[in-house]
mmCIF file as Biopython writes it, N, C-alpha, C and O atoms, coordinates in Angstrom:
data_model
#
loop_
_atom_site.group_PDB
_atom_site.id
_atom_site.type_symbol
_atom_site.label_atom_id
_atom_site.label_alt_id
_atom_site.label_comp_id
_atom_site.label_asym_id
_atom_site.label_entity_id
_atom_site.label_seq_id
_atom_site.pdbx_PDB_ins_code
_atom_site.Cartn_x
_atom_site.Cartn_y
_atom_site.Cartn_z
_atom_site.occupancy
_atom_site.B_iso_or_equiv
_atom_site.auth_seq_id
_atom_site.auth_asym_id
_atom_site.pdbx_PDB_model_num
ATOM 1   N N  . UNK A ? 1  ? 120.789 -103.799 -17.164 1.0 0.0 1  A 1 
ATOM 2   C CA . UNK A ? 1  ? 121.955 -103.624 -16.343 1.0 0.0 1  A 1 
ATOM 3   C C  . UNK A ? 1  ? 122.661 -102.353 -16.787 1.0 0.0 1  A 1 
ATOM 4   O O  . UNK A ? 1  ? 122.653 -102.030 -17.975 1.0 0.0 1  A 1 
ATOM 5   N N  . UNK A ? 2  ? 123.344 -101.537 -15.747 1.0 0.0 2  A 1 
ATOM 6   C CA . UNK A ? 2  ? 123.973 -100.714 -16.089 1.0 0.0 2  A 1 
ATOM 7   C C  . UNK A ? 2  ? 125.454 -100.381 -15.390 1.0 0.0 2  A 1 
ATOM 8   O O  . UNK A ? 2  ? 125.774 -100.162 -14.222 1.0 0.0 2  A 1 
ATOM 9   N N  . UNK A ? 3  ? 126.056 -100.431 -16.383 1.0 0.0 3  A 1 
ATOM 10  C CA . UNK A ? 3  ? 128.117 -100.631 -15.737 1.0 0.0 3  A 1 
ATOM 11  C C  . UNK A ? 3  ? 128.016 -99.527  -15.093 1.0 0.0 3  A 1 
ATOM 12  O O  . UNK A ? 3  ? 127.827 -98.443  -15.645 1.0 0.0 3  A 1 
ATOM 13  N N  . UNK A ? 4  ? 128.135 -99.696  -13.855 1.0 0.0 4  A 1 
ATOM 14  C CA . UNK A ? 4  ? 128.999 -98.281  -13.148 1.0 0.0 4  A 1 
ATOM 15  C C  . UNK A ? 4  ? 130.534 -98.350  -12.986 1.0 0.0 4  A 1 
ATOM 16  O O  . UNK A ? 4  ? 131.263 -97.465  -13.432 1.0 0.0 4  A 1 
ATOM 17  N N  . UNK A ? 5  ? 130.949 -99.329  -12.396 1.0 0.0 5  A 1 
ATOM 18  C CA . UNK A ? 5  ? 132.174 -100.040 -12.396 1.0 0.0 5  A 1 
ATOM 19  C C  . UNK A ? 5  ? 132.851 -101.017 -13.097 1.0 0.0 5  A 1 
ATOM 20  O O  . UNK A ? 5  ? 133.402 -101.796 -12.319 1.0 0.0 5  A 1 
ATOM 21  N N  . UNK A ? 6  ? 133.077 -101.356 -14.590 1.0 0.0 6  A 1 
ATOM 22  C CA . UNK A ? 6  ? 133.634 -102.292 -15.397 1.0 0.0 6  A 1 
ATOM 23  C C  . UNK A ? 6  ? 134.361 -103.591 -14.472 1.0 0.0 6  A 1 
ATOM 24  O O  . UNK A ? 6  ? 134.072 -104.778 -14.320 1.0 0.0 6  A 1 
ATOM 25  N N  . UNK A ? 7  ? 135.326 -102.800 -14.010 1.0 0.0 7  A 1 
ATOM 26  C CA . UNK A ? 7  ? 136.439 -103.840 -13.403 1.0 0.0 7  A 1 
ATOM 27  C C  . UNK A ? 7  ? 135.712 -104.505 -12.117 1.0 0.0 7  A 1 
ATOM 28  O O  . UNK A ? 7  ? 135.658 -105.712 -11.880 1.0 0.0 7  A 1 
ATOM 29  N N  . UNK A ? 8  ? 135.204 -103.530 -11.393 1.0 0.0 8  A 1 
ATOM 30  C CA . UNK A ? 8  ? 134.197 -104.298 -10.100 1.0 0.0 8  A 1 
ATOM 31  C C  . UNK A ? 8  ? 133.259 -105.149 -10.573 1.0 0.0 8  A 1 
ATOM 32  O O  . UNK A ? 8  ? 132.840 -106.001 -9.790  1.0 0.0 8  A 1 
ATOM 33  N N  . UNK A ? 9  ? 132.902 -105.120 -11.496 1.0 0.0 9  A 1 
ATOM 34  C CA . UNK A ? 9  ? 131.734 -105.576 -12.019 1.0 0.0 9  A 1 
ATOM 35  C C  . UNK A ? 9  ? 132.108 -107.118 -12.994 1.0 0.0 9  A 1 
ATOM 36  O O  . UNK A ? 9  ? 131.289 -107.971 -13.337 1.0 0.0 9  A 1 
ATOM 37  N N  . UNK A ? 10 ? 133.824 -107.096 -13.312 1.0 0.0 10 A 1 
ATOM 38  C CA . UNK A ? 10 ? 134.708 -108.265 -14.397 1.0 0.0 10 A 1 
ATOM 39  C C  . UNK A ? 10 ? 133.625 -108.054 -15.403 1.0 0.0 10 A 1 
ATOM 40  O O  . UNK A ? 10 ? 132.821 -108.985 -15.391 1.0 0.0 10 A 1 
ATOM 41  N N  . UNK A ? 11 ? 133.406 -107.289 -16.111 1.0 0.0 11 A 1 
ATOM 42  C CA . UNK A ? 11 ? 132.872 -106.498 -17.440 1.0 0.0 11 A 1 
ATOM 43  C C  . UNK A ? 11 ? 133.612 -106.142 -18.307 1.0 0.0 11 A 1 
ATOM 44  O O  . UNK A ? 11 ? 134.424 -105.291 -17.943 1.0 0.0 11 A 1 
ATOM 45  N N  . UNK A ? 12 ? 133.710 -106.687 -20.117 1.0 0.0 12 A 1 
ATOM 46  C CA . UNK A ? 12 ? 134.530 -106.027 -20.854 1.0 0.0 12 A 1 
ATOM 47  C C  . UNK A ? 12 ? 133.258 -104.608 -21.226 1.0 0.0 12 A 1 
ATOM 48  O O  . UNK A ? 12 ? 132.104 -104.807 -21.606 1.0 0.0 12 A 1 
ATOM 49  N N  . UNK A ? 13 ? 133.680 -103.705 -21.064 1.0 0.0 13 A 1 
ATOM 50  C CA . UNK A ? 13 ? 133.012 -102.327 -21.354 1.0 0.0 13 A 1 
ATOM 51  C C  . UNK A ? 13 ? 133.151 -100.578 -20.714 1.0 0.0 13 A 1 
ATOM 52  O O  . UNK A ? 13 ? 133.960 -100.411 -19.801 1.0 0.0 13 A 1 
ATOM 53  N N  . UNK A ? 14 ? 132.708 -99.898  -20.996 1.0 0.0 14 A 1 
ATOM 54  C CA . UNK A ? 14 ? 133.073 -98.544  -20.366 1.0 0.0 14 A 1 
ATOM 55  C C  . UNK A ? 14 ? 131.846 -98.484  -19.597 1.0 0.0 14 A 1 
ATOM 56  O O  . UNK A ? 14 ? 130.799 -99.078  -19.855 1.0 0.0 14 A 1 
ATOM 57  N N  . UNK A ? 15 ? 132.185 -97.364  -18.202 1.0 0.0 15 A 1 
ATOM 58  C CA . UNK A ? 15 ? 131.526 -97.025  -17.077 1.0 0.0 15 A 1 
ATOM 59  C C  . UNK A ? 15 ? 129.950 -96.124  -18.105 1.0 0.0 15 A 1 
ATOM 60  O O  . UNK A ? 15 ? 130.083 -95.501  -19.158 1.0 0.0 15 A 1 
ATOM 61  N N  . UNK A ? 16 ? 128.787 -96.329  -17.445 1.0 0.0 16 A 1 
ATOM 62  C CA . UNK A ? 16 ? 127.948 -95.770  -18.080 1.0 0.0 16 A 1 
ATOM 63  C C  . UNK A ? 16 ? 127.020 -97.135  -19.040 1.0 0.0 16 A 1 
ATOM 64  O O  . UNK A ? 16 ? 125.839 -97.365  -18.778 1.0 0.0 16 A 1 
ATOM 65  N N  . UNK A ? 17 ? 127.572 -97.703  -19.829 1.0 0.0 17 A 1 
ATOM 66  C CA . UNK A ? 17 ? 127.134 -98.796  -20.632 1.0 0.0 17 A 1 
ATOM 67  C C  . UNK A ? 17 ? 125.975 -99.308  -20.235 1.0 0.0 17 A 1 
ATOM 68  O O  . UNK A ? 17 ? 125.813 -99.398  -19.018 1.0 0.0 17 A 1 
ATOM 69  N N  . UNK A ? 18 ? 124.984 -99.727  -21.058 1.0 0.0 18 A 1 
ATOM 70  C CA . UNK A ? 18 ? 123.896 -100.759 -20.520 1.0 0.0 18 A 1 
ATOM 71  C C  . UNK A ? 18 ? 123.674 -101.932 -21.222 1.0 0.0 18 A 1 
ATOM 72  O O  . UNK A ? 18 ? 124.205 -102.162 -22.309 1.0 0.0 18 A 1 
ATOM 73  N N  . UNK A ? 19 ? 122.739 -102.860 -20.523 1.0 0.0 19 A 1 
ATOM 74  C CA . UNK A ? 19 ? 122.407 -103.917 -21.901 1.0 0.0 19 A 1 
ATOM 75  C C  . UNK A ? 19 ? 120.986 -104.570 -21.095 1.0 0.0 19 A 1 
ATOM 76  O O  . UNK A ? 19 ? 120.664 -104.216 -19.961 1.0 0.0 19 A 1 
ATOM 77  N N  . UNK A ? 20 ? 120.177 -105.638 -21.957 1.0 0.0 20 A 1 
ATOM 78  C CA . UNK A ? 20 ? 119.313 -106.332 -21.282 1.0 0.0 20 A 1 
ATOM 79  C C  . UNK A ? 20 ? 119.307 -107.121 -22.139 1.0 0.0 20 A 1 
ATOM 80  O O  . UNK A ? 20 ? 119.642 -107.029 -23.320 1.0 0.0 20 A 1 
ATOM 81  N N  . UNK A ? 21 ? 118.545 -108.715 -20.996 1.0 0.0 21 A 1 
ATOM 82  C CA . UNK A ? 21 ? 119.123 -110.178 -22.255 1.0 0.0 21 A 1 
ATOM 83  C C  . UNK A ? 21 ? 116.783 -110.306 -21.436 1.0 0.0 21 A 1 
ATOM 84  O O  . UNK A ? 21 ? 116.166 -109.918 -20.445 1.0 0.0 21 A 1 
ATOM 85  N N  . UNK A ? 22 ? 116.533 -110.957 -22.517 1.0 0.0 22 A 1 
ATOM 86  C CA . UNK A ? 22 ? 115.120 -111.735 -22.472 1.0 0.0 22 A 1 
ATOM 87  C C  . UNK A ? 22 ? 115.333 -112.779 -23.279 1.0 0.0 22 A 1 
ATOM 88  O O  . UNK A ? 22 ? 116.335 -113.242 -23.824 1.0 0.0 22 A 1 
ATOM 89  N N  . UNK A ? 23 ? 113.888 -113.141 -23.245 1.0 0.0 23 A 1 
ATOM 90  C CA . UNK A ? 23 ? 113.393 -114.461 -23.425 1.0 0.0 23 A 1 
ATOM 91  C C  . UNK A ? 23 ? 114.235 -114.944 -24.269 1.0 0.0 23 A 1 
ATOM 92  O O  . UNK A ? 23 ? 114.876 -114.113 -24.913 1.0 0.0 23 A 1 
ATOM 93  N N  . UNK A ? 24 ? 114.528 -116.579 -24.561 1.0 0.0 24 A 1 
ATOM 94  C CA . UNK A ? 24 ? 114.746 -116.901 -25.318 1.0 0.0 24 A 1 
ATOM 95  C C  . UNK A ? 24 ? 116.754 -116.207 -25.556 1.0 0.0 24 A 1 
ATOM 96  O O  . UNK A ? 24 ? 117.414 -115.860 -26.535 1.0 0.0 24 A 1 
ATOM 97  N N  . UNK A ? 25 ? 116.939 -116.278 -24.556 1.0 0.0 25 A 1 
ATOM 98  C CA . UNK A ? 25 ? 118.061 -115.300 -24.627 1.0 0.0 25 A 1 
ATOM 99  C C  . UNK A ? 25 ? 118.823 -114.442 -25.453 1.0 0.0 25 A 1 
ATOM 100 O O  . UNK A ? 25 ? 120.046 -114.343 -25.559 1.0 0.0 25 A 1 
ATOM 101 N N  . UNK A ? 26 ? 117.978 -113.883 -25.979 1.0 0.0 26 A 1 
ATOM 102 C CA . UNK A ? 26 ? 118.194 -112.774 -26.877 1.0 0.0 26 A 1 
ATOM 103 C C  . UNK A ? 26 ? 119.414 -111.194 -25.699 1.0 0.0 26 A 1 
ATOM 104 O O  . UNK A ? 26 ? 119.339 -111.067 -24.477 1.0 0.0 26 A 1 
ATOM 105 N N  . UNK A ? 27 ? 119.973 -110.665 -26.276 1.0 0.0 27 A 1 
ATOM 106 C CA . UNK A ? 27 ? 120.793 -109.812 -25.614 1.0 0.0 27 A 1 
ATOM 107 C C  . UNK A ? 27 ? 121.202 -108.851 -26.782 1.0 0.0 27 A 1 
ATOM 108 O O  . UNK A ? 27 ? 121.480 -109.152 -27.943 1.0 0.0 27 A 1 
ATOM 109 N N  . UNK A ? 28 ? 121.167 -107.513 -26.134 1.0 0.0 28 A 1 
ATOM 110 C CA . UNK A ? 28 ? 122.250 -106.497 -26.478 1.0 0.0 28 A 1 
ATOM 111 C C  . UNK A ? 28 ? 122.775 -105.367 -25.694 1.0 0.0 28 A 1 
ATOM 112 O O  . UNK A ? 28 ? 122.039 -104.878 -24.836 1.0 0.0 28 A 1 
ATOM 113 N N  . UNK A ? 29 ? 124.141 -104.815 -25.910 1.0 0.0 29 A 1 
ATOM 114 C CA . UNK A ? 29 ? 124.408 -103.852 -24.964 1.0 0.0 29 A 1 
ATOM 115 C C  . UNK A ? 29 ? 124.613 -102.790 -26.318 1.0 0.0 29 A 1 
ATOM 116 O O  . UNK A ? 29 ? 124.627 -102.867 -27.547 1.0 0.0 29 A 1 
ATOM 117 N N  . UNK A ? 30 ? 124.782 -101.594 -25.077 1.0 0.0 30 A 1 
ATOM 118 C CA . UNK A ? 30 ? 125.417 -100.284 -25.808 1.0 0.0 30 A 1 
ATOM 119 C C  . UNK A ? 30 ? 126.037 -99.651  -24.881 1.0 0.0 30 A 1 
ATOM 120 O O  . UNK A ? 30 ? 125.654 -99.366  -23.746 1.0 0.0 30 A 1 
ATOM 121 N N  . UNK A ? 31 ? 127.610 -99.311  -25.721 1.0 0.0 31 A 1 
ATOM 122 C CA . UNK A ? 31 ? 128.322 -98.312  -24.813 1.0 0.0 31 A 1 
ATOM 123 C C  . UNK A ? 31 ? 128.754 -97.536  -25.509 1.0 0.0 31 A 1 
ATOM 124 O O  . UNK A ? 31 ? 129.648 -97.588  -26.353 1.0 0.0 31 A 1 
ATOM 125 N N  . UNK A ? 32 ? 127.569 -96.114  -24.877 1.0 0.0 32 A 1 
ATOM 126 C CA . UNK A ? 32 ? 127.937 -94.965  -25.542 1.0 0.0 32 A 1 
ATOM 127 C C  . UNK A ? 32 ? 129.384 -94.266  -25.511 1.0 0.0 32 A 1 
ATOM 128 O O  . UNK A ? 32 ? 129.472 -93.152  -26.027 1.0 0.0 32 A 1 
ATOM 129 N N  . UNK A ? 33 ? 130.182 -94.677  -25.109 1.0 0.0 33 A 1 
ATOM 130 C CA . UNK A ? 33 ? 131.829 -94.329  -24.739 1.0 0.0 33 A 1 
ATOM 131 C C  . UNK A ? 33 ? 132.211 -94.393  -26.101 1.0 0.0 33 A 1 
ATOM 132 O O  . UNK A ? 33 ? 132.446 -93.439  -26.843 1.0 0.0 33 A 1 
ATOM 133 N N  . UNK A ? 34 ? 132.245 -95.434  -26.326 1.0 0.0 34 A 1 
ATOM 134 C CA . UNK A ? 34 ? 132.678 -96.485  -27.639 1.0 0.0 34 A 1 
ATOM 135 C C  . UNK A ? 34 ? 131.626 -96.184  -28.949 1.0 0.0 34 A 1 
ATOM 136 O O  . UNK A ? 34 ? 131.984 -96.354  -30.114 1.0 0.0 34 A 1 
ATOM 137 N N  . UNK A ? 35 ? 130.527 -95.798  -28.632 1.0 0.0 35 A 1 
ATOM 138 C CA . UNK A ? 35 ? 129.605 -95.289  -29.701 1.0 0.0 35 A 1 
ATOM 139 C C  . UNK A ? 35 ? 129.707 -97.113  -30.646 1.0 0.0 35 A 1 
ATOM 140 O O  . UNK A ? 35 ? 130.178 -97.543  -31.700 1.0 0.0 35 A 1 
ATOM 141 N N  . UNK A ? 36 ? 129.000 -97.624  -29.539 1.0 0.0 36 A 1 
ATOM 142 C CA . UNK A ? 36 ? 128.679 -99.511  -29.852 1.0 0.0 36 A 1 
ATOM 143 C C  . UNK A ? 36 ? 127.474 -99.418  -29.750 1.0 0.0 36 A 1 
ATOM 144 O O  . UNK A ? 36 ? 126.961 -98.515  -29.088 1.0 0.0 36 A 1 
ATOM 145 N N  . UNK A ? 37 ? 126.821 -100.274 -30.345 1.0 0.0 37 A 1 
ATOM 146 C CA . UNK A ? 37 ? 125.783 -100.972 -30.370 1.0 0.0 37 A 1 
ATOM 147 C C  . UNK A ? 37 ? 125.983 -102.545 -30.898 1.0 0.0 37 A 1 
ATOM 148 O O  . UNK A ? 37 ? 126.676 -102.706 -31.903 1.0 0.0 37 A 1 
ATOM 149 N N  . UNK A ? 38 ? 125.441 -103.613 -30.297 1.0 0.0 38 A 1 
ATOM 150 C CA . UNK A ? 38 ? 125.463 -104.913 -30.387 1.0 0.0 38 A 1 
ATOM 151 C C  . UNK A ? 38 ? 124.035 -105.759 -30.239 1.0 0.0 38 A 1 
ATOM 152 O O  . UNK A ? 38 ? 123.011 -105.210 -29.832 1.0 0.0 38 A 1 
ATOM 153 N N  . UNK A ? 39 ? 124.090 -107.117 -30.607 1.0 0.0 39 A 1 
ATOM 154 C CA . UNK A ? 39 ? 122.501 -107.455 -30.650 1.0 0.0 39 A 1 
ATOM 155 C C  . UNK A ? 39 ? 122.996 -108.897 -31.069 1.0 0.0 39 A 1 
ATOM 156 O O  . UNK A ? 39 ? 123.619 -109.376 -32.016 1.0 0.0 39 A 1 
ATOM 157 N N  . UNK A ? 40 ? 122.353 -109.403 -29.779 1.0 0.0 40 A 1 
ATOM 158 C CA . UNK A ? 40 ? 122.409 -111.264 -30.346 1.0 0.0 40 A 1 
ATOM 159 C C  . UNK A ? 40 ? 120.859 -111.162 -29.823 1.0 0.0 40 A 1 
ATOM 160 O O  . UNK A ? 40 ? 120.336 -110.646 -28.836 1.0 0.0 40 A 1 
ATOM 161 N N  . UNK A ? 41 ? 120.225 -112.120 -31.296 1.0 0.0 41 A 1 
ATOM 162 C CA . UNK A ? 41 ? 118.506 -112.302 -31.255 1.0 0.0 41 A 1 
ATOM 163 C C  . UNK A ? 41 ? 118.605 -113.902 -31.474 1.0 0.0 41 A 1 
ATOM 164 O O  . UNK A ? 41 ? 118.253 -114.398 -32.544 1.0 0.0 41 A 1 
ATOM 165 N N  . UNK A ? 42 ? 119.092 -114.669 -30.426 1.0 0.0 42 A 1 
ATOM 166 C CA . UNK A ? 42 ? 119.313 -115.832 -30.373 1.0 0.0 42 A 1 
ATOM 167 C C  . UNK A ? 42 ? 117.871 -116.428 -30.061 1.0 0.0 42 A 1 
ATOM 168 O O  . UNK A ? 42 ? 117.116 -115.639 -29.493 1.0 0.0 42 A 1 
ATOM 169 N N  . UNK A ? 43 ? 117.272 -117.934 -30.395 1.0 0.0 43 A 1 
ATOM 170 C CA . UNK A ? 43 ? 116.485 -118.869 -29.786 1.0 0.0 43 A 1 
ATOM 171 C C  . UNK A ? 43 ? 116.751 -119.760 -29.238 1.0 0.0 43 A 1 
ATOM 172 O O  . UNK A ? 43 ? 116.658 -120.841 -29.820 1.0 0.0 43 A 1 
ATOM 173 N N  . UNK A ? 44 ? 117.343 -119.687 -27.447 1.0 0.0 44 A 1 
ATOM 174 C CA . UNK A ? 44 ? 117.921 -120.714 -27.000 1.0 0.0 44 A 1 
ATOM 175 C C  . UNK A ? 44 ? 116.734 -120.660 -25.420 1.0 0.0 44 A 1 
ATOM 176 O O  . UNK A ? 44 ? 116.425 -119.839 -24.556 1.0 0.0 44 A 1 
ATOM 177 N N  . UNK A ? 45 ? 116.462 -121.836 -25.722 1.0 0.0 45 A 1 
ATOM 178 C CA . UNK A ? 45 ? 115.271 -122.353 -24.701 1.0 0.0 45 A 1 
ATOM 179 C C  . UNK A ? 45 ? 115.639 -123.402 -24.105 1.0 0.0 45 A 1 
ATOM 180 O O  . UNK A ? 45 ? 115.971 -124.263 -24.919 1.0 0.0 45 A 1 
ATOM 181 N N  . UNK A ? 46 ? 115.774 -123.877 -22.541 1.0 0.0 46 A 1 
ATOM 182 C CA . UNK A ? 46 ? 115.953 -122.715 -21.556 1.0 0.0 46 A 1 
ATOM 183 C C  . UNK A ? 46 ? 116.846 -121.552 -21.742 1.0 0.0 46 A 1 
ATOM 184 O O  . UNK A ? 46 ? 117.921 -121.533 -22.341 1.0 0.0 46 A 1 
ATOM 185 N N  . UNK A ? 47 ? 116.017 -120.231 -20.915 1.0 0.0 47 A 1 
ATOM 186 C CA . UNK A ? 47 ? 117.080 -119.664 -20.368 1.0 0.0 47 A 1 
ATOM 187 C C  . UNK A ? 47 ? 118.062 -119.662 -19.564 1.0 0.0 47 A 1 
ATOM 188 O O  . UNK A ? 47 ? 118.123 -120.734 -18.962 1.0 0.0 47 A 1 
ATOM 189 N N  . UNK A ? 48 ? 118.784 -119.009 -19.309 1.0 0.0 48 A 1 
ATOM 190 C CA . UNK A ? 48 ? 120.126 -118.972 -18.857 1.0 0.0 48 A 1 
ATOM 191 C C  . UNK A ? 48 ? 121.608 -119.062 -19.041 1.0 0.0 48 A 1 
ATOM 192 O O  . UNK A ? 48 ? 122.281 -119.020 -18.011 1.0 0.0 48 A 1 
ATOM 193 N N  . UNK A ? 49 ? 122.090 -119.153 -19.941 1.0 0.0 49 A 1 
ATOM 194 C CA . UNK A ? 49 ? 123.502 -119.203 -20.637 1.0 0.0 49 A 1 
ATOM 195 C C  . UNK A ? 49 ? 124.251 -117.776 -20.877 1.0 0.0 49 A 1 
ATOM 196 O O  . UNK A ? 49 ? 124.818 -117.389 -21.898 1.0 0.0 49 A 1 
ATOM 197 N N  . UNK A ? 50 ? 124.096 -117.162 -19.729 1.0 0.0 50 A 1 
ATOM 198 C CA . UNK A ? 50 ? 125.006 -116.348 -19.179 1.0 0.0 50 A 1 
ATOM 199 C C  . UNK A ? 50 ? 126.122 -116.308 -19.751 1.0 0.0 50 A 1 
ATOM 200 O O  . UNK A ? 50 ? 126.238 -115.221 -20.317 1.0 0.0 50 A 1 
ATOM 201 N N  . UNK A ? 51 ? 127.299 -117.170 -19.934 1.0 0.0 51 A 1 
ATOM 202 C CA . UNK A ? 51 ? 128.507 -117.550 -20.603 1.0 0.0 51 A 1 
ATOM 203 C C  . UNK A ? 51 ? 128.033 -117.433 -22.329 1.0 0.0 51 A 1 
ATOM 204 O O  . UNK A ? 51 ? 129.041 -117.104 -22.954 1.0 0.0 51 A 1 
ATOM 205 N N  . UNK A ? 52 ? 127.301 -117.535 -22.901 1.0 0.0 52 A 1 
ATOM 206 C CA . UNK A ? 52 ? 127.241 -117.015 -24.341 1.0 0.0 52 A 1 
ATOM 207 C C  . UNK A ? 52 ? 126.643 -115.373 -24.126 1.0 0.0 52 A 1 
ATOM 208 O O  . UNK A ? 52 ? 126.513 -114.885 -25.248 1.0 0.0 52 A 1 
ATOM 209 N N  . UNK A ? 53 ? 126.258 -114.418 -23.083 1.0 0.0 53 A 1 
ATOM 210 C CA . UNK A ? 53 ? 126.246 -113.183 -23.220 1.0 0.0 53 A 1 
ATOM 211 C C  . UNK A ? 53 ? 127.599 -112.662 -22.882 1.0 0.0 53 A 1 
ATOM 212 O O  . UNK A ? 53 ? 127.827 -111.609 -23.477 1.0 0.0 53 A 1 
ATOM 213 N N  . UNK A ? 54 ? 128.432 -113.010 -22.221 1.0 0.0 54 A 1 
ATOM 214 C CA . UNK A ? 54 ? 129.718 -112.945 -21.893 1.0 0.0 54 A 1 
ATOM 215 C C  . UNK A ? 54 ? 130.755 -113.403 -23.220 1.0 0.0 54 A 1 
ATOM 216 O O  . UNK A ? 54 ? 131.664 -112.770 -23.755 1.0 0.0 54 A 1 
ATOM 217 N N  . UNK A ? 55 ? 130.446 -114.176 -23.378 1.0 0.0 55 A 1 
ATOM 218 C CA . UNK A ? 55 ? 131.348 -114.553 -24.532 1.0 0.0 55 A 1 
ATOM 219 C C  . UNK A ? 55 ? 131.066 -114.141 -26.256 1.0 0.0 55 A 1 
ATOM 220 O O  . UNK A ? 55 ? 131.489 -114.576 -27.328 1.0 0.0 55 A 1 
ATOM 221 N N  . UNK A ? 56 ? 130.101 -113.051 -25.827 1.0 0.0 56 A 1 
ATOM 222 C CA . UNK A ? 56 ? 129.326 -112.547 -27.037 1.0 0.0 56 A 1 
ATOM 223 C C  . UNK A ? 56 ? 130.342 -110.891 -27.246 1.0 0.0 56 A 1 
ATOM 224 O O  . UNK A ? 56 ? 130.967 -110.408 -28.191 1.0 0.0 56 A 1 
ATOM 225 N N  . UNK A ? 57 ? 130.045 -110.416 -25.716 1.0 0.0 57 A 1 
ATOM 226 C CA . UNK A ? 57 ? 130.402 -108.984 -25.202 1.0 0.0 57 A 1 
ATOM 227 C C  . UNK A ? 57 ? 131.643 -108.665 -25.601 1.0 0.0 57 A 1 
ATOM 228 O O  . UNK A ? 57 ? 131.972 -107.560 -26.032 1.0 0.0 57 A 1 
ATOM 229 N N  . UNK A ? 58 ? 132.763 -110.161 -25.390 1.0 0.0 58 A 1 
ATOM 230 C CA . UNK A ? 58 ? 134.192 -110.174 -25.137 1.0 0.0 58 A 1 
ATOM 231 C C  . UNK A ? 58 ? 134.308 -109.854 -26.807 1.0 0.0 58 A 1 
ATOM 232 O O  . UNK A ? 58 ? 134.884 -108.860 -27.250 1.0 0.0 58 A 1 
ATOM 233 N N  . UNK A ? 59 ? 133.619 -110.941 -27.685 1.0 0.0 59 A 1 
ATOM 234 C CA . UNK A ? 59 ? 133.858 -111.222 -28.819 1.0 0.0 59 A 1 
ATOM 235 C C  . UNK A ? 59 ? 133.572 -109.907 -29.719 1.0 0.0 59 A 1 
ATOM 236 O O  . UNK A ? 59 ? 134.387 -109.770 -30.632 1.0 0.0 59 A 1 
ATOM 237 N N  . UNK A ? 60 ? 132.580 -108.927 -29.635 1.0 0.0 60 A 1 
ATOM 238 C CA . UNK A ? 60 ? 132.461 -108.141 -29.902 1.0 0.0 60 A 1 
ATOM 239 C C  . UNK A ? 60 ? 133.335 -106.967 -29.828 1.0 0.0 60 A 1 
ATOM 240 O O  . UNK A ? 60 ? 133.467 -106.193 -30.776 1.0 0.0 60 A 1 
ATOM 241 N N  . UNK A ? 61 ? 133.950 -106.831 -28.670 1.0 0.0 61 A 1 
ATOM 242 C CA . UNK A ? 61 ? 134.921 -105.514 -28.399 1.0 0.0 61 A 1 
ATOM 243 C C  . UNK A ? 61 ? 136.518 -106.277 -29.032 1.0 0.0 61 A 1 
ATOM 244 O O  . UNK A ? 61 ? 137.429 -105.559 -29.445 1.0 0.0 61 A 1 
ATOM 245 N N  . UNK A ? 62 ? 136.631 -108.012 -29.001 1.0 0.0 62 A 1 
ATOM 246 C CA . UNK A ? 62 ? 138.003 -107.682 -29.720 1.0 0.0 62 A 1 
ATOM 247 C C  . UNK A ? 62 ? 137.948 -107.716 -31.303 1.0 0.0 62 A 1 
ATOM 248 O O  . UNK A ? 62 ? 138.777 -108.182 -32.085 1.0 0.0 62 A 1 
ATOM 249 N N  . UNK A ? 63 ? 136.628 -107.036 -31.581 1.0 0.0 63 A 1 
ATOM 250 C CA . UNK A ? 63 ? 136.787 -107.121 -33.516 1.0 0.0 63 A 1 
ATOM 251 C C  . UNK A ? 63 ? 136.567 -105.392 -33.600 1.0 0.0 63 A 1 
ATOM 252 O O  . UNK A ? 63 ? 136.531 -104.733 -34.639 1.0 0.0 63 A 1 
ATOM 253 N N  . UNK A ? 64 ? 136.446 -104.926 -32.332 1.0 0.0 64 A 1 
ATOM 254 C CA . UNK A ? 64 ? 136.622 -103.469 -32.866 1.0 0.0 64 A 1 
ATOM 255 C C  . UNK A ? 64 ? 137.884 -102.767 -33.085 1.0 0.0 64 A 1 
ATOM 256 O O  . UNK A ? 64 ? 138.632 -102.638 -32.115 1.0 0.0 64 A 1 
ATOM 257 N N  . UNK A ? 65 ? 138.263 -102.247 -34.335 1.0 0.0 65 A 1 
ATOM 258 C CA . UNK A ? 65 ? 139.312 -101.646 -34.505 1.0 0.0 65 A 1 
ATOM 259 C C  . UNK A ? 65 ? 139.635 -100.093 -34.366 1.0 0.0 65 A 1 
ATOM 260 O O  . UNK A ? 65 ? 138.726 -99.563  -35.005 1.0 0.0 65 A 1 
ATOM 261 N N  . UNK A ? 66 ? 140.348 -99.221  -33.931 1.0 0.0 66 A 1 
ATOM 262 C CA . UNK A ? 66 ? 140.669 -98.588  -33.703 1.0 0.0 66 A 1 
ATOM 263 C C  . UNK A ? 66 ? 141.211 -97.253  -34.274 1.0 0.0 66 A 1 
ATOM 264 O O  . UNK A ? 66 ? 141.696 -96.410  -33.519 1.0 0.0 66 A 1 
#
């Protein structure tokens, strides 16, 4: 995936950003804005838990300090 629009998109992240989630729902994004990199290498079978890549993303940007 790639943010073009944060807010259109209800995305915590900057325009430009990407990420991809596979198997086993493993996920990470990067937003080069922010000069981030992130990485959940989770084993959760089924897929789909959307709401823990979301609640991963959120959790990540409010421990960055400034």
């Amino acid at each position: 995936m790639v943010v073009l629009n944060p807010a259109e998109a209800a995305i915590v992240g900057s325009p430009g950003g990407y990420s991809w989630s596979g198997a086993a729902n493993t996920y990470f994004f990067v937003d080069q804005a922010e000069d981030l990199i992130a990485f959940a290498w989770t084993q959760l079978v089924p897929y789909g838990l959307q709401d823990l890549h979301d609640e991963f993303r959120i959790a990540v940007y409010q421990a960055v300090v400034d």
